[in-house]
N, C-alpha and C positions, 0 to 999 in steps of 0.2 A: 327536400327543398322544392316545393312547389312556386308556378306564378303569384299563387294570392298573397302566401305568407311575403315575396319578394316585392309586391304593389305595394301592401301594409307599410313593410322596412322603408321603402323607399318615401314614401307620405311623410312617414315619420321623420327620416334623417333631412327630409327637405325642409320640413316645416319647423323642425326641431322641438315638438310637440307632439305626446300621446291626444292632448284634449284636441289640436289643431286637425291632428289627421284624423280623428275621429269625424269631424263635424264636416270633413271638406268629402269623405268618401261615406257622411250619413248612413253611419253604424255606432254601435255602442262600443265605448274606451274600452271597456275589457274585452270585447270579441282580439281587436287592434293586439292590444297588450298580450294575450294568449300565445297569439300567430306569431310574431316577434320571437316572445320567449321561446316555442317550440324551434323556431330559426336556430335560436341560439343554442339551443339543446343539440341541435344534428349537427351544426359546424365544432361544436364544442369552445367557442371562442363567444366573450361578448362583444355585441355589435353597437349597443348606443349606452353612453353613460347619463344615468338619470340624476337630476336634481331639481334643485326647488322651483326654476325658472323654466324646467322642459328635459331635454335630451340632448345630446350629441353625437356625433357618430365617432368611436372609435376608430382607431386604426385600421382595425381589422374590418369595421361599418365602413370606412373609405374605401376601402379595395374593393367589396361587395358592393355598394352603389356604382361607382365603378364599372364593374361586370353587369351588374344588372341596366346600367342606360343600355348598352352594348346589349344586350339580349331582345329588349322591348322596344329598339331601333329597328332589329333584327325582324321581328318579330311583324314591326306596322309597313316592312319594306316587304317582305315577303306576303302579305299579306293585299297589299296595294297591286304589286307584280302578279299575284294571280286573280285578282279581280282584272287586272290592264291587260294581260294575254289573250281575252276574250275580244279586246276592244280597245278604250283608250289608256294612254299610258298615263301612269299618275305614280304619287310618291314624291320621292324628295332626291335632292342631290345637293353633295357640297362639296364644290369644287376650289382648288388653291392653285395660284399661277403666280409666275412673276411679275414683276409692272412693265417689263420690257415686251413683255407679250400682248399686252392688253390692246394696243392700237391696231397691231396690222391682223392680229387672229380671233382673239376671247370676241370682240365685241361682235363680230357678223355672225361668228360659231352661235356665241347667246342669242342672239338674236332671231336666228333662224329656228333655233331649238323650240323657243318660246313661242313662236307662232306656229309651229307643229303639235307643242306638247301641251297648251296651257294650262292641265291639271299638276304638273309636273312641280314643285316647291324648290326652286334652285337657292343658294346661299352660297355666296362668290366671296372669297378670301385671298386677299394680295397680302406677298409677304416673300423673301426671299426662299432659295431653295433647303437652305437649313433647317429653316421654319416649315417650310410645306410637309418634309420628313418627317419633322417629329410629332406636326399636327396629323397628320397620317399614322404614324406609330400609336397615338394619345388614338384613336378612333374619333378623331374632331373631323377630317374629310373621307370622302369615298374616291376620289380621285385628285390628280396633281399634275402640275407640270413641272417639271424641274430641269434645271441644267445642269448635268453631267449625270452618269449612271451611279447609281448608289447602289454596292453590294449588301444586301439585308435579304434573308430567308422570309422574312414577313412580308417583303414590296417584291411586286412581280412590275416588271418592267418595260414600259414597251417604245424604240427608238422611234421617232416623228420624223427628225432630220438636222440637217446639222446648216450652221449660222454663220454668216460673217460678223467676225470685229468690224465697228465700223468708228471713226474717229469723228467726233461732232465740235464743231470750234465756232466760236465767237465770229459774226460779220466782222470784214476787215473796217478801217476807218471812213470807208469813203461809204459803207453801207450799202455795196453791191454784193450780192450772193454771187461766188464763186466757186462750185465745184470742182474738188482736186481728184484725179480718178484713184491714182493710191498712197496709200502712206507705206511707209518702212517705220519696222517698231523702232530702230535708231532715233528717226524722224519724233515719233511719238515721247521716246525718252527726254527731249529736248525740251518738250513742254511743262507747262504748269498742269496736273490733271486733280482732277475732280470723283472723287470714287468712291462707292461703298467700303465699308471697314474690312477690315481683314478676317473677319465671319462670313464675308461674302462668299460663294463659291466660285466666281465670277472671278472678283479680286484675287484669290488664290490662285488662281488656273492662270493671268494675266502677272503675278509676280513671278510664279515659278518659268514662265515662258522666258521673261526678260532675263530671268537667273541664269536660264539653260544661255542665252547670247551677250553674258558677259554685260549685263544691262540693269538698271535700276529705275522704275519708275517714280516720278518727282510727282508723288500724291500731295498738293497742298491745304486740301480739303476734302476730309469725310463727310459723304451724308448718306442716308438710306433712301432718303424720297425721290422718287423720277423728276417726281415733277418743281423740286427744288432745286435739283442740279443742272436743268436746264435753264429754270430763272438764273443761275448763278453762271453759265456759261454765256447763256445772251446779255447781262451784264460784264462780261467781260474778266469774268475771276480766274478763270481756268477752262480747259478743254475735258471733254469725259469722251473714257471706250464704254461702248457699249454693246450689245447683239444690234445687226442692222434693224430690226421692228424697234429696237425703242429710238431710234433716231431720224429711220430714212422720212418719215411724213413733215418732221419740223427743219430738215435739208431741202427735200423737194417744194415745201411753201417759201422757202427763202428766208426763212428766222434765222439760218444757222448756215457754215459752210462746212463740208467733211464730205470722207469715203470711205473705202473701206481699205483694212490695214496688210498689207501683205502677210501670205501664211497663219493666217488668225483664226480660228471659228471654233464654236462649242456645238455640240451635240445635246438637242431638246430630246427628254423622255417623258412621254406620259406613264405616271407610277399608280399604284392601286396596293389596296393589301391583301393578300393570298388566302387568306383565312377569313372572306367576306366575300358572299357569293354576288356575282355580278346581276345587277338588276337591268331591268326591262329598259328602265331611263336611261340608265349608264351606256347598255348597249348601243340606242337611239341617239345618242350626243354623241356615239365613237364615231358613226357613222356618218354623220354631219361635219363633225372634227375631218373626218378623211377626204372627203369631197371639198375643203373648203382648202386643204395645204395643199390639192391638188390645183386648185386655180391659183393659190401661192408660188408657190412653184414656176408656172408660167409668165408669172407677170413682175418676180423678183429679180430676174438677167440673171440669174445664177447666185445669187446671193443667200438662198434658201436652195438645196436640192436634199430631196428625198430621200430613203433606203435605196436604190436598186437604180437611182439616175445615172449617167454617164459620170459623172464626176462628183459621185458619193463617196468612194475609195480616195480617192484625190485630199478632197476637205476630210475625211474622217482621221488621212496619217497627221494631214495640221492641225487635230486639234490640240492647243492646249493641257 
């Protein structure tokens, strides 16, 4: 199994046509057709079924296309990385995070990166952390964030820091922002709340707490969107927990009133997968990611602390 016969296969299984990939990699259909079949001779398995209208990719053509993106991903990243070692950094990155991160971290992180890197091709995916997992597991990202640690031999894991719960509620009636400095989850149980579904890992971590105190949260409404659950709380539907980055900026403008929840916090890890070597860009964005949670840090009152801060041992025994 060489590259050529695996560019051929892949032409093929793309286009679902011998005559197609012939005329788009301008060679003659039987060079195409030869390559394939010899493919298919060394694996001993067929890979595309032919008929009147073209091709298809067998089962067996799935899992090989498959491996082969994954090779020629491989292949244009290492490739970019040693031309960029010389000089500038280029290639691609695709990164997954949650929506609760996006305000107070991703955005200055991206932003900075991109005025450093601009050969660099980023592709930014929001999705919860289940989803980050398995799009990472799928080789769809090269890095992630997620909240909580996830044991898997393919994800290497690295802690960021750990979060405050923070409770976000509807302005009272008279329309003055009032900040409360803490809730008790009791307090919390009392309310109408607003939450992702129980896919969430978030939501899990947040039942089983209330489970551990004898407690049941009054979820009156799922949704998955950030940015719906807040319409839905500034209308008045219900209150949402969340990580303090997805609330504290629409607190601090006065859209909403809340704090943070006593004994509450999750643990952010940036994940990666073990069996994919770390490039030039990737390295260059950890780097920037580091410098950027260290100004986090400082200017969160303690709502954010680090690996090794005073009071990381503290928030790591409350997590969830």
């Amino acid at each position: 199994m060489d590259l050529l016969q695996l560019r051929y296969f892949m032409q093929v299984a793309d286009l679902r046509s011998f005559t197609k990939a012939a005329a788009a990699l301008h060679i003659a259909q039987p060079a195409i057709t030869r390559h394939v079949r010899l493919l298919e001779d060394e694996l001993g398995v067929q890979l595309l079924y032919r008929h009147s209208r073209g091709a298809e990719p067998t089962e067996a053509g799935r899992q090989l296309r498959m491996g082969a993106q994954a090779i020629f991903r491989l292949l244009e990243q290492t490739r970019a990385d040693v031309i960029a070692s010389s000089a500038v950094v280029s290639g691609s990155l695709r990164i997954g995070f949650p929506p609760s991160m996006g305000d107070l971290l991703l955005g200055d992180v991206i932003g900075t990166f991109r005025s450093r890197h601009p050969n660099v091709e980023l592709s930014l995916q929001e999705g919860y952390s289940h989803a980050m997992r398995d799009a990472l597991l799928g080789d769809r990202l090269d890095l992630a964030f997620i909240t909580g640690q996830d044991v898997n031999p393919l994800l290497a894991t690295t802690h960021l820091y750990d979060e405050q719960i923070w409770l976000m509620e509807p302005l009272p009636a008279d329309g003055k922002p009032r900040r409360r400095k803490r809730y008790q989850l009791a307090d919390v149980a009392r309310r109408a709340l607003i939450q992702p579904s129980r896919a969430n890992t978030l939501r899990q971590m947040l039942d089983e707490q209330a489970a551990r105190r004898k407690l049941t949260l009054n979820v009156v409404v799922e949704a998955e969107a950030l940015h719906l659950i807040k319409d839905l709380v500034r209308r008045g539907v219900g209150s949402h927990l969340s990580p303090y980055s997805a609330v504290v900026r629409g607190i601090e403008r006065g859209a909403f009133i809340g704090g943070p929840v006593e004994g509450l916090s999750v643990s952010r890890f940036l994940v990666r997968r073990v069996d994919r070597p770390v490039s030039l860009a990737l390295t260059r964005f950890q780097e920037i990611l580091t410098a950027r949670l260290a100004v986090i840090r400082d200017t969160a009152k303690g709502a954010v602390v680090l690996p090794g801060a005073p009071d990381a041992a503290r928030l790591a025994r409350r997590t969830p």
